[in-house]
C-alpha positions in Angstrom: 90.2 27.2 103.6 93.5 28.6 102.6 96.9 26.8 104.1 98.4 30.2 104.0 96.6 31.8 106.4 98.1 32.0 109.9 94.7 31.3 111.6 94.4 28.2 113.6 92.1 25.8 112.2 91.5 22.2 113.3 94.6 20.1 111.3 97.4 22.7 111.7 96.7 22.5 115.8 96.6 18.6 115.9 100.2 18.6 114.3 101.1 21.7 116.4 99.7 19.4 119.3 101.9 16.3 118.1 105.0 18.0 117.4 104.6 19.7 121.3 104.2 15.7 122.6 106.8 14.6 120.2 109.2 17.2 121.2 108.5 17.1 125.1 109.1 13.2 124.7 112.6 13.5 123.2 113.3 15.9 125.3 112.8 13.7 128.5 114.4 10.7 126.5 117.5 13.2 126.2 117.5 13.8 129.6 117.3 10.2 130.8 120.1 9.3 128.5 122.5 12.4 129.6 122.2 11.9 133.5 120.9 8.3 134.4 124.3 6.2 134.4 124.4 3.2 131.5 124.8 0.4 134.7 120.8 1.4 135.6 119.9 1.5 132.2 121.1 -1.5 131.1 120.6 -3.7 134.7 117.6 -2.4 135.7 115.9 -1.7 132.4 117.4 -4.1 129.6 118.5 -1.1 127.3 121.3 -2.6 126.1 122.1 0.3 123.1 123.0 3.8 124.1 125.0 5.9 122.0 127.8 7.3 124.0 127.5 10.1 127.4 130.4 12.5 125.3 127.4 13.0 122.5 125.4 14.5 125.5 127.6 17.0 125.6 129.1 17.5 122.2 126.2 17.6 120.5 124.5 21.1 121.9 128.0 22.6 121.9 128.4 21.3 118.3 125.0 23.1 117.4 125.5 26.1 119.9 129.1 26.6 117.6 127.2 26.5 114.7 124.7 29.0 115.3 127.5 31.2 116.9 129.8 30.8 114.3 126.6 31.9 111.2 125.4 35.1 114.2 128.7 36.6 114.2 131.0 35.5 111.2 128.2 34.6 108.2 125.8 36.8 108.2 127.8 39.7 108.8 129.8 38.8 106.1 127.2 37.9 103.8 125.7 41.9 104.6 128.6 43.0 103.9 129.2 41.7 100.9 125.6 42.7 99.4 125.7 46.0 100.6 127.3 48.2 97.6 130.3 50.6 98.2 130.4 53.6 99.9 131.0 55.3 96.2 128.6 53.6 94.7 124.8 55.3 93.0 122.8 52.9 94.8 124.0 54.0 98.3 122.2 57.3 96.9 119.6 56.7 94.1 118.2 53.2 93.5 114.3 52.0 91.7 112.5 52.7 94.8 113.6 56.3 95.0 111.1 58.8 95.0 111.7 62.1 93.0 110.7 65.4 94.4 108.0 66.8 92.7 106.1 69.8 92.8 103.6 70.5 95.3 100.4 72.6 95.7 101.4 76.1 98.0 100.0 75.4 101.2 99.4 72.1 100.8 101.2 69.2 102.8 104.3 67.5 100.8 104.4 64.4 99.0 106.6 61.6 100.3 109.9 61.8 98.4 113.3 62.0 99.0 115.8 64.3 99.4 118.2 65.1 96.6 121.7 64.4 98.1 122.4 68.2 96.7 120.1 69.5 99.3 121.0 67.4 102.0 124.5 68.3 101.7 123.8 72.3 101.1 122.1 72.4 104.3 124.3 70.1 106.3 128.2 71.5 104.6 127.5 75.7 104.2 127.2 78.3 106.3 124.7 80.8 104.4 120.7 80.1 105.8 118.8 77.8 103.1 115.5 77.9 102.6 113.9 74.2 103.7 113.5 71.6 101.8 
């Protein structure tokens, strides 16, 4: 069987079942640590080790920044810098630009685009045009 098939088959669901347990577990280990206070932890259950409450906190914020921070700043600015000036051919014409050709009277149209001549002929003047 393929591994780049999106099917479920029977290893892929016992590590998407482990990683569900796994997750749920830290995720209750998290919560103990952030709101049971360090005297019951340590008295009543020997854990001697925790690291400190303020990482309860400043940890999602620190990640939550992060995210915030690549949404709104990095990736716009990455976009922006790939996309090509407003002068530029490739905001017009580029390899996957399909040429108007011919087509058999009565018929239906090809797919193609339309010549920036056209588009601007019928959008800028004032005399009817035929359609494209």
């Amino acid at each position: 069987m393929s591994d780049h098939t999106p099917a479920p088959y029977r290893p892929r669901s016992v590590y998407g079942y482990a990683l569900y347990i796994g997750s749920n577990m830290l995720f209750l280990l998290y919560i103990i640590w952030a709101f049971v206070p360090e005297e019951f932890l340590s008295e009543k259950l020997g854990l001697s080790y925790w690291p400190l409450k303020y990482w309860a906190v400043a940890i999602p914020i620190w990640v939550l920044t992060g995210i915030a921070v690549f949404a709104f700043i990095i990736y716009p600015a990455t976009n922006m810098l790939l996309t090509p000036d407003i002068d530029d051919m490739r905001t017009i014409k580029d390899q996957y630009s399909l040429s108007k050709i011919d087509r058999v009277p009565g018929g239906i149209p090809p797919v193609s685009d339309i010549p920036i001549t056209d588009v601007c002929r019928k959008l800028y003047t004032k005399q009817p045009q035929d359609n494209f």
